[in-house]
C-alpha positions, 0 to 999 in steps of 0.5 A: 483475510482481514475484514473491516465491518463498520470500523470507528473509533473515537478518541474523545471527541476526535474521530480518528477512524469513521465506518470502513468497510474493507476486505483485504483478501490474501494472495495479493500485496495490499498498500495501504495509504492516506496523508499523515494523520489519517487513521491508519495506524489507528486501524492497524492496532484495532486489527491486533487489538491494542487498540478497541473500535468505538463501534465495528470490528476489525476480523482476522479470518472471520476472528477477533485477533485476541480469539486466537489462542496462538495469534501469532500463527494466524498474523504478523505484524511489524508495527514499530521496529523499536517496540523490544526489550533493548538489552535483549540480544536479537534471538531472546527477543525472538525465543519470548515471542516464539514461547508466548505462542508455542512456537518452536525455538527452532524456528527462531534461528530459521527467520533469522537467516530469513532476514539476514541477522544470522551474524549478530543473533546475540547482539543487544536489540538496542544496539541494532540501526534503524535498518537491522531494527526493521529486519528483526522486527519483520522475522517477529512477523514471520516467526509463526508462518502466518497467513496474514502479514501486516507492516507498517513503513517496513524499508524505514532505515532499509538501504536500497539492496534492503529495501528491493528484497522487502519488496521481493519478500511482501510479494513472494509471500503473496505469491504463497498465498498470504493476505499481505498489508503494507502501510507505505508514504513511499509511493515509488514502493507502492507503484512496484510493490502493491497489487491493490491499493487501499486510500483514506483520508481523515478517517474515510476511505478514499478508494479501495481499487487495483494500483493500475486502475487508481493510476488510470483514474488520475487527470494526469493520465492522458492520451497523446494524438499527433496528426500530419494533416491540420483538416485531420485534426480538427475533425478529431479533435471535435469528435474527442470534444464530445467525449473526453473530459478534455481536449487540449492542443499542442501543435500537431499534437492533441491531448485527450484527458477521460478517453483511452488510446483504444477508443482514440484509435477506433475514432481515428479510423471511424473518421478516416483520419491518418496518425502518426502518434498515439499513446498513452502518459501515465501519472505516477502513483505519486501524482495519482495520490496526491488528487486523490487525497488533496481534500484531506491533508491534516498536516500539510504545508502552504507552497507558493 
C-alpha cells in the first residue's frame, strides 16, 4: 500500500505538488494521470525518496521508503528506463541492484526470462532500444518480488505484442495481491489496463474514483431514447427535462445527459410510453480526461 498524507512540495517559489491525501491500496491496478507538468513524476520520487516533500509524507506500508533496510523487497519501481551504467551488460546491471538489497543472484537470471531478455543478458545495457530499456528497467522492478509495484510510462518504446503483455503483466501482479501504480498519458491503456484512476492537475488532485465511474461522470456519456410515437415523445421528454442535466432531440431520438438507461427505462413505463430504443453511449477515457483536466493544461497548445 502507498499512502500520501498531506504531501507538498515546493521548488523555490514553485509549487509542484500541493497537499494530496491518497491511498493506493494493493490488489487492484491504479493509473495515475494528470496533463504534463502536473506533479507526478515529482510524487513518484517522493514516494522513493529522491525527492523530500516541502511538508507531508509520502508511506510504503505504513514506512518512509529509505526506513526499508532492503527497499527493494518492500517496492519497485521503473522511473526512467535510461537511468543504468550503459557499458554494464543487462545481467551486472541487475546482479548490483540484486547485491545492493541481498537479493539472491539467482533471481536475476529469473526476472530476465520474466521479461523476454534471456537471449542478450550479456549485452551492454547502452546498446539496448527504447523498448528492451523499458523491459530491463521493469525486471529492476521485480527483481526483489516486491509487493508494491510503481512505473512510470512502462510501454514507452514497447511494440503492440510489448505493450499487451505489460498490460497482462501489471494485472496479474494485481491479481497476486500487489499495489500496482502506473503512470500513463496512453489513456487507451489506462481504459483496459487500470481498475482505479488517480487524476491531478497543477498539483491537486482531480478525482480519485473506479475507471468506470470516472467514464460515467463524463457529459459525453449519455443515454439515447427512440420512440415511434411523437405524443410519446414529448411526454418524456418533459419528464426527463426535470431530471437530467440535458435533453436534447434528434429526430425520433432523445438524448438525455445525467440520468441513467435504467432510470429512463422506469420513466418510460411509469408513463406508459412504448420504446423502441434504449442504451447507453459512453465517453472514452480520453474524452473523460480531457473534462476533467481541461482547467489545469500547463503546457497545451491554441486549436482553431
Amino acid at each position: 500500500m502507498i499512502t500520501l498524507e498531506g504531501l507538498s512540495k515546493r521548488y523555490g517559489d514553485t509549487l509542484a505538488v500541493d497537499t494530496l491525501d491518497l491511498t493506493v491500496s494493493p490488489g487492484r491496478v491504479t493509473g495515475f494521470l494528470g496533463p504534463n507538468g502536473a506533479g507526478k513524476s515529482t510524487t513518484m520520487r517522493m514516494i522513493l525518496g529522491l525527492d523530500t516533500p516541502s511538508s507531508g509524507a509520502a508511506l510504503v506500508d505504513g514506512r518512509p521508503y529509505a526506513a526499508w533496510p532492503a527497499p527493494l523487497t518492500k517496492i519497485g519501481a521503473l522511473l526512467d528506463a535510461k537511468a543504468l551504467h550503459p557499458r554494464r551488460s543487462a545481467r551486472n546491471h541487475l546482479v548490483a541492484m540484486a547485491q545492493s538489497n541481498g537479493i539472491s543472484v539467482s533471481r536475476v537470471d529469473e526476472v530476465l526470462s520474466i521479461v523476454g531478455l534471456d537471449s542478450v543478458t550479456r549485452k551492454r545495457a547502452g546498446q539496448f532500444s527504447l523498448g528492451m530499456g523499458q523491459r530491463l528497467g521493469i525486471a529492476g522492478a521485480l527483481l526483489g518480488d516486491p509487493e508494491v509495484l510503481m512505473f512510470d510510462e512502462p510501454v514507452n518504446g514497447l511494440d503492440p505484442d510489448g505493450v499487451r503483455w505489460v498490460r497482462q503483466l501489471m494485472r496479474s501482479l494485481a491479481v497476486e495481491g500487489r499495489t500496482v501504480f502506473v503512470s500513463s498519458h496512453l489513456m487507451s491503456e489506462m481504459q483496459l489496463t487500470a481498475d482505479q484512476l488517480v487524476v491531478i492537475g497543477r498539483g491537486r488532485l482531480i478525482a480519485d474514483a473506479p475507471v468506470a465511474e470516472v467514464i460515467a461522470g463524463s457529459s459525453r456519456t449519455t443515454v439515447v431514447v427512440r420512440l415511434p410515437d411523437r405524443r410519446d415523445f414529448a411526454v418524456l421528454r418533459d419528464r426527463l427535462v426535470a431530471e437530467a442535466d440535458r435533453v436534447e432531440s434528434a429526430g425520433d431520438r432523445l438524448v438525455v445527459t445525467g440520468v441513467v438507461a435504467e432510470r429512463v427505462g422506469d420513466l418510460a413505463h411509469e408513463l406508459g410510453v412504448r420504446l423502441h430504443e434504449l442504451h447507453t453511449e459512453r465517453a472514452s477515457l480520453e474524452e473523460a480526461y480531457m473534462e476533467l483536466t481541461a482547467d489545469s493544461v500547463q503546457y497545451g497548445v491554441v486549436t482553431s
